[in-house]
N, C-alpha and C positions, 0 to 999 in steps of 0.2 A: 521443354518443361522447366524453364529457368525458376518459374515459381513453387514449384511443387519441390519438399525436402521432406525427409524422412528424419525425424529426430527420435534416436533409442533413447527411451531413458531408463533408470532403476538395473540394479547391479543383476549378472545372469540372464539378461536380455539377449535372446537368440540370435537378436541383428539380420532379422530376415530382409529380404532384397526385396523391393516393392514397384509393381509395373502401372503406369496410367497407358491405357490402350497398350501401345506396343513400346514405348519410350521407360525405362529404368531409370528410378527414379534417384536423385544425391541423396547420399548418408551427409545429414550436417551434426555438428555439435554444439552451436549456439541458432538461437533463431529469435527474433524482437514479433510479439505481437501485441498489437492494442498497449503500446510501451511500457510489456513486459519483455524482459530479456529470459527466456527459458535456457538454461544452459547445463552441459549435463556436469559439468565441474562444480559450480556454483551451487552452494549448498543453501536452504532456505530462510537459514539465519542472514545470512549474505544477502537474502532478496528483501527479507525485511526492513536490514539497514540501509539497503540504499533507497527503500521506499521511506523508511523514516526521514533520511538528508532529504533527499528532494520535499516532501512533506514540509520540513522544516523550512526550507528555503523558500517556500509557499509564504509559510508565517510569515518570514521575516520580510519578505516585496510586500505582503501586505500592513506589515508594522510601520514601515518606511514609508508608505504611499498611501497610506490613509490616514487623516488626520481624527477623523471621529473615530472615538471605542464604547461606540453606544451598541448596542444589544441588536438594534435593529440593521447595524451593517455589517458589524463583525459577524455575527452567526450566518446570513447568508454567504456571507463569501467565504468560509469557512465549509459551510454543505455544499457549495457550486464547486469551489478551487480544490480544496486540503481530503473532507472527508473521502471522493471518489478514489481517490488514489489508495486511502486507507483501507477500505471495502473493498477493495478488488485485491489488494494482497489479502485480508484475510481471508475473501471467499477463494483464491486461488491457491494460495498455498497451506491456508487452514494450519498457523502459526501453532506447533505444540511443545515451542518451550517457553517458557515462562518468562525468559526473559527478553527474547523475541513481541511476544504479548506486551509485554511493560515499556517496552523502547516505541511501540507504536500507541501503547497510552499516553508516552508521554507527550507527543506531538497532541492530541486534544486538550491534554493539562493546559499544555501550553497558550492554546489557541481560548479557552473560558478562562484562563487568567489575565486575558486581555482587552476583558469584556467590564466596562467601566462598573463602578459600584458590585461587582462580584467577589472580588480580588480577595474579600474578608472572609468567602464563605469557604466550606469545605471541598473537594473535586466532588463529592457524590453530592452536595445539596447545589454545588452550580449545573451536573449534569439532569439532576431533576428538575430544578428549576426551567433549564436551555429546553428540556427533552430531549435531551439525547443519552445512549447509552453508552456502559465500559467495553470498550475491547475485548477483558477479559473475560475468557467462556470458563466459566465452573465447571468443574473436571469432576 
């Protein structure tokens, strides 16, 4: 059962033993799925920024390698490449500090301020404008 692991997470975890058929199953403490690193040390702040670096590092191969910043190339590859990585930290780890929230705003800033003839407006009239919406969930 080399694929099967058992990861405890949250503090006061009984660490029960867990059987597939008759085979017992490994206790791990980091595990990669769908290239999320779940780990039980790594705290959520920690998950955010390394989804923001990578994120960013998105930007920047596509800043580098793409010579138009017209509306119509930048925003797709930005919803194909950048935003799924965004989405999937926040529906996965449903970011609740605020500055966790802000560090992964600021990778969209980044990405409509890229976007030719925008650069003048404000993030919320480029986000209306693009349609797209903030990170940040009102509390």
């Amino acid at each position: 059962m080399d694929k099967c692991r058992v990861l405890h997470l949250w503090r006061n975890n009984p660490m029960h033993q867990y059987r597939l058929c008759v085979d017992l199953l490994e206790n791990s403490s980091a595990e990669r799925d769908l290239g999320v690193l779940v780990d039980i040390k790594l705290p959520m702040s920690q998950q955010c920024a390394l989804v923001a670096k990578k994120t960013n590092g998105i930007l920047g191969c596509i800043k580098k390698s793409v010579a138009s910043r017209s509306r119509d190339v930048i925003l797709p590859l930005y919803s194909d490449l950048v935003r799924p990585h965004l989405e999937y930290c926040v529906q996965f780890w449903a970011p609740q500090l605020k500055k966790d929230k802000e560090l992964l705003e600021i990778v969209q800033q980044s990405a409509t301020k890229m976007i030719k003839r925008m650069q003048h407006l404000s993030y919320e009239e480029r986000l209306r404008d693009l349609g797209l919406l903030a990170w940040r969930r009102e509390d």
